[in-house]
N, C-alpha and C positions, 0 to 999 in steps of 0.2 A: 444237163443232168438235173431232174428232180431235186426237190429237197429229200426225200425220202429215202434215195439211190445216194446221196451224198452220207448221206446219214448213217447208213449201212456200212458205206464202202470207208468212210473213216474209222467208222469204230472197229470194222473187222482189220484194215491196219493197223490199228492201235494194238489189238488180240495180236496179229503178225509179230510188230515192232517187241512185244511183252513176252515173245515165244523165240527172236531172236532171228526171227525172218526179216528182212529187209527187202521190200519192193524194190527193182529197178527204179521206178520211176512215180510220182506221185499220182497223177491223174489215171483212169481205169479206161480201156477203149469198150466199147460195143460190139461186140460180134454172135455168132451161132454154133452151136455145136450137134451133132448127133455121133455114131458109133456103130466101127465095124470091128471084125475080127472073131467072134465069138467067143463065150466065156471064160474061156481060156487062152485069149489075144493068140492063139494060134495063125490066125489067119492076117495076121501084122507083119510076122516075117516076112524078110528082105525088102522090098521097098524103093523108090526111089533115092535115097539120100546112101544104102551099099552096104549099112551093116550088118544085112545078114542076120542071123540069128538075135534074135535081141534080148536075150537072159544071157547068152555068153557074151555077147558084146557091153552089157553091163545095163542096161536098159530098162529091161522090166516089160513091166503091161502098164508102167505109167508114160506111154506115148499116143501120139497123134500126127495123124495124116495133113498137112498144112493145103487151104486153098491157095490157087495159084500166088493169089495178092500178098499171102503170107507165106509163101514157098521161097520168091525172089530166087526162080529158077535153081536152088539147089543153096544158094548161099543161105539159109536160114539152115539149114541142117544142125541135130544137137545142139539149138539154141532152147530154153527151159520157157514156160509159159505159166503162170500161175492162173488157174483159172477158178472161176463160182458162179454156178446157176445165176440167174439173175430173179431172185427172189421179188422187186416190187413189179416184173412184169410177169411172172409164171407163178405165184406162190401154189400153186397147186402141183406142180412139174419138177420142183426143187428140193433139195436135202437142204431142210435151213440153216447157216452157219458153216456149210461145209466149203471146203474147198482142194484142189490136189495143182498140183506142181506136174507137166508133162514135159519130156522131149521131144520136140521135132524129127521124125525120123521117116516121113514119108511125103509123098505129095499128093491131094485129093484133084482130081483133074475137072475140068469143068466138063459140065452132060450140058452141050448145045441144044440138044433135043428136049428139054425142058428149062422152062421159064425159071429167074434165079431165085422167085418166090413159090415156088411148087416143086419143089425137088431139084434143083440146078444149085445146088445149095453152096456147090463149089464154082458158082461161074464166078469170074471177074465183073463189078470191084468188092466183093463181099467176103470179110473176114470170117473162115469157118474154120472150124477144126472138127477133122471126124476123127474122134480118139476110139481108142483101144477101147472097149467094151467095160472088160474092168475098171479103168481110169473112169471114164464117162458115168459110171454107177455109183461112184463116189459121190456126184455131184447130182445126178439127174434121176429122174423116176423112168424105170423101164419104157413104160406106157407111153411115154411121150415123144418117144422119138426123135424128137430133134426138143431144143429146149434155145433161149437166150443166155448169153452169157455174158460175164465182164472179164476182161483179164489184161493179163500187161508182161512185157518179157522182164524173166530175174534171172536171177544169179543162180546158177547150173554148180549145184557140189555131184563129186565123182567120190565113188572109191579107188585108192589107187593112183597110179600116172598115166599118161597119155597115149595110145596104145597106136603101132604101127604096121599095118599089116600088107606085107609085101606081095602083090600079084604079078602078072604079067609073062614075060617069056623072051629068053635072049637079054636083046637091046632096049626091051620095050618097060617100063616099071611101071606100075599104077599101085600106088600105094595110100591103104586105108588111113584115116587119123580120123580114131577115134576116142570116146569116152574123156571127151573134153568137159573138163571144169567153167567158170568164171561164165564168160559170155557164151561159152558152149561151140562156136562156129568158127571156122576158121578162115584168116584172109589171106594168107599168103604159106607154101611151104619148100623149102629149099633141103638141099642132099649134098651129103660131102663126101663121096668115097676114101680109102684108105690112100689113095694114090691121087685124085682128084680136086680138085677146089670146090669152094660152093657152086650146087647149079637149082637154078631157078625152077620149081616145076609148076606145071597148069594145071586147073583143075579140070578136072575129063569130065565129071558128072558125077552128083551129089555130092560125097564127103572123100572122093578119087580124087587122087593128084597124080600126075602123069608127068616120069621122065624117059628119054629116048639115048638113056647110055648104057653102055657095058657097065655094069658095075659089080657082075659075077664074082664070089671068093674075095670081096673085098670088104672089109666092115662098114658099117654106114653111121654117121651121123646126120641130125634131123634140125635143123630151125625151121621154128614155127611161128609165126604171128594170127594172136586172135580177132578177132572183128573187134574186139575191146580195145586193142593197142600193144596190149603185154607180147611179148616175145621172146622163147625158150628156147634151148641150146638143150641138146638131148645128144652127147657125144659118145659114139660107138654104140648107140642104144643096140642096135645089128649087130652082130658077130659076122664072122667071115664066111663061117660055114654055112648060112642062113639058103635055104630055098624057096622057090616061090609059093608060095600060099602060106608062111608063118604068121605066126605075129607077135610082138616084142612088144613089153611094154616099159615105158620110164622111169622116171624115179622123179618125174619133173611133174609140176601141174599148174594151170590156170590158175590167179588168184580174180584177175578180171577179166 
């Protein structure tokens, strides 16, 4: 990294640190960005990572579509990204100064049919993000279409608690966890029915976890562990009466 990219990138931390943002992590990575969805990130909903709507899911229009290398097939889901134009190589292409905080909430696939410097913008190994239109205009000039960026993963604030949204059918559960705090993604989640012990369940795809018991008419409780380490205990979050498609949410949250 230039002296000039240093020079930027510490003192806009410094602005962060004095605003009471805290970076994950010191050093800024290199990657690209462009934007889909339409001006009214309509075109965002559902997604690879299963949230569904993403102003109910709590969301916003501050997200973005992850390239594979940043997707890590689904485990990256509602993890947070702070991003900024990359002013000493675009300054023509950039909002100077500016920057926005996104979730991970989809996955941008790679187009083999073009090269990853002419529009293949999501092929592997190249960290992109095609964000949300809105989000993307925070930082970047329409006109430009795609722009460079810096950016680095931080610390994911929610409103609210941890939200669990029960799918599935019978024996079958796939249950949502989302509107994660702290590190935002989750590493492991387990289920305790009223009658039942802990059971371990797997992730099915994106932000789905997947159990194969009866667990009808009985309450549920919820442990959680994040890709951070922290692990929550979310007991009876579920009522008894609960059907498939709700969703309940906690009283518990991510701090990392």
């Amino acid at each position: 990294m230039d002296t000039a990219i240093v020079f930027a990138t510490s003192l806009f931390i410094a602005v962060l640190a004095a605003a009471g943002f805290a970076p994950a992590q010191a050093d800024w990575n290199k990657g690209t960005a462009t934007f889909y969805g339409g001006a009214d990130a309509s075109g965002t909903m559902g997604g690879a990572c299963g949230y569904g709507n993403l102003y109910a899911a709590g969301y916003g229009t501050n997200t973005a579509a992850l390239s594979s290398v940043l997707f890590n097939d689904g485990w990256s889901c509602g993890q947070c990204y702070l991003i900024m134009c990359d002013g000493a190589a675009t300054p023509q292409w950039c909002r100077a100064g500016a920057a926005v905080t996104v979730t991970a909430t989809n996955l941008c696939p790679p187009n083999w049919a073009l090269p990853n410097n002419n529009g293949g913008w999501c092929n592997p190994p190249r960290p992109h993000f095609d964000m949300a239109e809105p989000a993307w205009l925070q930082i970047g000039i329409y006109k430009a279409g795609i722009i460079p960026v810096l950016y680095q993963q931080v610390k994911c604030w929610r409103q609210g608690g941890i939200r669990f949204t029960v799918g599935g059918f019978n024996f079958f559960e796939l249950v949502l966890v989302s509107n994660v705090a702290g590190s935002g993604s989750v590493r492991s989640v387990s289920v305790k029915g009223g009658s039942t012990g802990w059971i371990t369940l797997n992730r099915n795809w994106g932000a789905n976890w997947q159990c194969n018991s009866g667990l009808v008419g009985q309450p549920l409780s919820f442990a959680v562990t994040s890709t951070g380490g922290q692990t929550l205990y979310a007991y009876n979050v579920v009522p008894s009466w609960w059907t498939f498609g709700m969703t309940f949410t906690s009283n518990q949250q991510f701090s990392y």
